[in-house]
N, C-alpha and C positions, 0 to 999 in steps of 0.2 A: 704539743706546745701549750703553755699558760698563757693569758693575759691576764697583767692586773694594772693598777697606779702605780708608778714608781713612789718611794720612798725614799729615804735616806739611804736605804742597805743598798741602793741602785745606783749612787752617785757616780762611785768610778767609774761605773760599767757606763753610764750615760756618759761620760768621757770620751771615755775607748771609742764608744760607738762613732762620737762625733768626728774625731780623729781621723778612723778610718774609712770615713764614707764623704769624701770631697766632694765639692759642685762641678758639673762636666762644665766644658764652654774652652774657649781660647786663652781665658787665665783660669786653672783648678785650683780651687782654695777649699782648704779645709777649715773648719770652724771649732779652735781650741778653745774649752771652759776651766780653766786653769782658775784658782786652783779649787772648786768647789761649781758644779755645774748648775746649782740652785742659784749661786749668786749672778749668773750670767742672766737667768730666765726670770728672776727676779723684777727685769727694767720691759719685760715685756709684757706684763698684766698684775692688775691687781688681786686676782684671781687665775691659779695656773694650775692646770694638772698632767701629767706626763705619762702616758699609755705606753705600758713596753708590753714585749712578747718577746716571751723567754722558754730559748729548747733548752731543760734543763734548767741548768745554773746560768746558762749565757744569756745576754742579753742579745736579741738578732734583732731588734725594729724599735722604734719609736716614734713618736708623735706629740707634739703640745698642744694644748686647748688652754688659751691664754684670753681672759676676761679684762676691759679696761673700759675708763669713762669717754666720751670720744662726743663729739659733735654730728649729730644727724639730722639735716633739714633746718639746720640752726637751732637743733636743740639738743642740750645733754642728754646721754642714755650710754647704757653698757653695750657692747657689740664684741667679737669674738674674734680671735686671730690664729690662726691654726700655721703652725713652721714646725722647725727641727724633724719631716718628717724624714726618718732615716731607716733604710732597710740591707742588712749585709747580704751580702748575693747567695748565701744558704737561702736567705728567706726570701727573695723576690719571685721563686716558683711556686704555686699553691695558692691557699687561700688566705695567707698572711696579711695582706694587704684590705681584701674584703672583710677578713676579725677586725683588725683595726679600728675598720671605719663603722662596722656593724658597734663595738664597744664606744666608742665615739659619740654615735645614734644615741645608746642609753643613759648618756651622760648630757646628750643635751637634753635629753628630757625634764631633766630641773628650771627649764623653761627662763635660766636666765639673760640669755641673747635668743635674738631671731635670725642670727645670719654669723657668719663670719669672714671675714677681708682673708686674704692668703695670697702668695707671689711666688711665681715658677719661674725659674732665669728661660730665657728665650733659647737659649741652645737646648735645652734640657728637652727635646723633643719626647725621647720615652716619658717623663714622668706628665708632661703634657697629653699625649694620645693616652694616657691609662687614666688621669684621672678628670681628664674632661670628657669620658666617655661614656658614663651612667650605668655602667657594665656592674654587674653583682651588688648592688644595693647603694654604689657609691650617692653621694648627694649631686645637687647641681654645681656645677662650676659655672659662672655668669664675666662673662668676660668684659673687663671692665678698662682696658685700654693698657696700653703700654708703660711702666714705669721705668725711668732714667737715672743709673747712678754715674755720677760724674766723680771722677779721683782726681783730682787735681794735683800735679805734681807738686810740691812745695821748692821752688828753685830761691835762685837770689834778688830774682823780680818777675813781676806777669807783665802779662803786654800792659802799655800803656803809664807802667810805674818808671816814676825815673827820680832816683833818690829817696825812695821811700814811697810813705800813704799816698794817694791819691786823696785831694781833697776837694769840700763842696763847702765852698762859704757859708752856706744857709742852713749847712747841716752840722749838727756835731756828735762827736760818738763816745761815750763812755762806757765805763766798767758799770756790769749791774750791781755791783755790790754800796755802787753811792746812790744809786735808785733806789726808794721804799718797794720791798719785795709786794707790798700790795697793791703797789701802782703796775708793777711790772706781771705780776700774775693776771692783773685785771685786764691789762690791753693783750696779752696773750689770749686770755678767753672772750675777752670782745670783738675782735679781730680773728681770731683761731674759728670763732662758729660760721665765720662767713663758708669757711671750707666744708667739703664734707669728709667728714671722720679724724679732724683733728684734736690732738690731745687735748681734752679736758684736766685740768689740773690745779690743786689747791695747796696755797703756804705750805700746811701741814705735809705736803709729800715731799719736799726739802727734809734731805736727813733718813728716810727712808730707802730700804732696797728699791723703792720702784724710780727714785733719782740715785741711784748709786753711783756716788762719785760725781755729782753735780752740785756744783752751790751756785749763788747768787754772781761770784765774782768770776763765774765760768760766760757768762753771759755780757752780749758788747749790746749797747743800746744807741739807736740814734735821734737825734732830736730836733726837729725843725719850729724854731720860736717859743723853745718849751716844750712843747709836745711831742709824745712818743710816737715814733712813725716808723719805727723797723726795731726787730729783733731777733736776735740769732745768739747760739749758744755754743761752744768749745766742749765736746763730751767725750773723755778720753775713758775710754772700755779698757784698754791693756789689761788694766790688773786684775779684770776676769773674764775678758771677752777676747780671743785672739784669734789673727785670721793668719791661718796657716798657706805659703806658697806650696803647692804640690806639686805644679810642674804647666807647661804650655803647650797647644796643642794650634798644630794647622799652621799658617805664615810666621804668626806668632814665634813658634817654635824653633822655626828655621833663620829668622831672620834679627831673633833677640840680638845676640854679638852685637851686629851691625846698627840695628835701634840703639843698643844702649852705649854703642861707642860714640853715635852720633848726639846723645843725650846728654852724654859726659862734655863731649864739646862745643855744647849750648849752656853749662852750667846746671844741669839738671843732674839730678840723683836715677842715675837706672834701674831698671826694674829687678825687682829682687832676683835672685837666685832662688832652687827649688831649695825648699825646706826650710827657708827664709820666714818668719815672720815679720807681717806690715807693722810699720811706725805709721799707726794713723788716728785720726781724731775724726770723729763725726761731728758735721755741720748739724742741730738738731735746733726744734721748736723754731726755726724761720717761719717768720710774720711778719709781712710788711704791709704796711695801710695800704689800699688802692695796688695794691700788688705792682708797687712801684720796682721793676727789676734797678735803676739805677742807685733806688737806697740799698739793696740788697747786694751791688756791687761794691758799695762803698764798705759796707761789713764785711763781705770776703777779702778784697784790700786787707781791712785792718788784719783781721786774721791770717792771712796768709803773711804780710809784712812782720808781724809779732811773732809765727813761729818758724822764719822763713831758715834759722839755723838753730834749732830746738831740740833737731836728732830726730825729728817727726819727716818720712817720707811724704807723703799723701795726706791731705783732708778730703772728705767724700758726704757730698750734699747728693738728695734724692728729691725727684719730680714727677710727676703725671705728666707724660706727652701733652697737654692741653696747660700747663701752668704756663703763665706768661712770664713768670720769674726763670723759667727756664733763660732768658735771653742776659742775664744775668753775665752766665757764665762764658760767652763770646770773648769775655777780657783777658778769659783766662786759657793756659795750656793744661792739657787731661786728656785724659783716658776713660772712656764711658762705654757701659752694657746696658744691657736692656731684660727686664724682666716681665710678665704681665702679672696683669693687678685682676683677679678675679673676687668677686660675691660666692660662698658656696654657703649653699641652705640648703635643705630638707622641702616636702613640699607645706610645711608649716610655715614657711618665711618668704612662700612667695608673693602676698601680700603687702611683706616690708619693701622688698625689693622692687614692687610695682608703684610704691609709695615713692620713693627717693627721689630728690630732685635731679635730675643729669645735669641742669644747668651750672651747678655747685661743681669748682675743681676739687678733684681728690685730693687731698695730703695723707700721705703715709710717713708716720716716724722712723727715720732710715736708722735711727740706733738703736731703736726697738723691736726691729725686726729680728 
């Protein structure tokens, strides 16, 4: 077997790959890069490289090592984000897995991060026990607490709507696109370092692959007395990012019919059929002052009321077990998994790692994952 970087001449084959290697768990989704898999991995770092291992011509494994700016300790710095690890079951026997991470090893030696963030869905038991288990040269995995995706159905109202927005006299909420983009990047990264590891982000990335498909008037802002106090952003991936239904497993599986006949006659939209791709948009760059959950209800309100018959299933916002913006979502009806959020370094970052504030809640960008 080979390993090298992927390249262009790998595109397809990083496709395929994706295609046919789903996430286990009670919903199996695969992760379609349609039509160009560079432009998918694109929103995931400013710096990316993609380690395949190829028997032959095929492609059997892969990996990304994705570089981006991010808030640590209240301060800017590059940090590292490792996904798409995918292995076809030819190659999950051997030492495929151990090249990988050994080739991985030589690449962080460019000493540009000292760590990197990464997330295992909770069902995923095997890929848990193998690679938080330090076996063949693996790095550390630092287990960093539980993170939450909530899918919010998009029906003809959430609790508590009736006729529409729910609204708050004192607040009010606009399109970002009548906000000066520098007003609005500024309270993003003033507000954003409170967090540990939230996106750092500058004007100039408007318009670029690493906002693909995001502008100014994707974003809803809200205002109390003039001033910006919450924001949130509408990031619709389809047109290169697709999350493929595979199929359901355990209760799930046996008792779909009956959930989605019942869901039907609540006014909700059921859950896909296998082979189904989601209509869905990601809740992204949620910031709110004082990690106010009620400004951050009033923005999902709008968003969900605005795309409540769009042809959009699901919108799907992510949290750290510890975010207090989690309680947010109490207004709403959803469907939510659980992933964990680990640190993995080398013993060269274990100093970073001893550094870090815990105090600091995590934010992870769910549409950059």
């Amino acid at each position: 077997m080979k390993i090298a970087l992927a390249d262009h001449s790998h595109e397809a084959a990083l496709r395929e790959i994706m295609r046919q290697t789903p996430m286990p768990g009670r919903i199996q989704v695969a992760f379609g890069r349609e039509p160009d898999f560079f432009h998918g991995l694109s929103v995931e770092g400013k710096q990316n490289q993609v380690i395949v291992v190829m028997d032959q011509e095929t492609v059997v494994a892969m990996g990304c090592r994705c570089i981006k700016p991010v808030y640590v300790n209240g301060q800017r710095m590059n940090l590292g984000y490792l996904g798409g690890l995918r292995l076809l079951e030819s190659a999950r026997r051997g030492l495929v897995l151990a090249r990988q991470y050994g080739f991985l090893k030589e690449l962080h030696k460019d000493k540009k991060v000292p760590a990197y963030l990464t997330t295992i869905i909770e069902d995923n038991q095997e890929a848990k026990a193998i690679l938080t288990s330090g076996r063949a040269g693996l790095p550390k995995y630092i287990d960093w607490g539980a993170y939450w995706t909530y899918a919010v159905n998009l029906c003809r109202r959430q609790k508590g709507q009736r006729g529409g927005v729910i609204r708050n006299s004192h607040i009010t909420i606009e399109c970002g696109e009548s906000t000066p983009a520098d007003r609005l990047v500024s309270f993003l990264n003033q507000e954003g370092q409170r967090r540990q590891y939230f996106p750092a982000i500058d004007q100039e990335d408007f318009g670029t692959g690493y906002l693909r498909n995001l502008t100014l008037r994707d974003f809803l802002v809200a205002f109390r007395k003039g001033e910006i106090i919450g924001v949130v952003a509408k990031w619709d991936q389809r047109g290169f990012k697709q999350n493929l239904i595979c199929g359901y497993a355990g209760s799930l599986r046996l008792f779909r019919p009956i959930l989605n006949a019942l869901l039907t006659l609540g006014g909700f939209r059921p859950l896909p059929k296998p082979g189904e791709c989601l209509n869905m948009f990601y809740v992204a760059f949620i910031c709110i002052k004082d990690d106010d959950p009620e400004v951050l209800q009033l923005l999902l309100h709008r968003l969900s009321f605005e795309n409540r018959n769009s042809g959009y299933h699901y919108l799907l916002a992510g949290f750290h077990e510890r975010d207090n913006l989690r309680k947010a979502m109490e207004a709403f009806r959803f469907v939510r998994y659980a992933s964990r959020l680990y640190l993995v370094c080398w013993d060269d970052g274990l100093g970073f790692v001893g550094n870090l504030d815990q105090g600091k809640i995590p934010y992870l960008e769910l549409a950059a994952l």
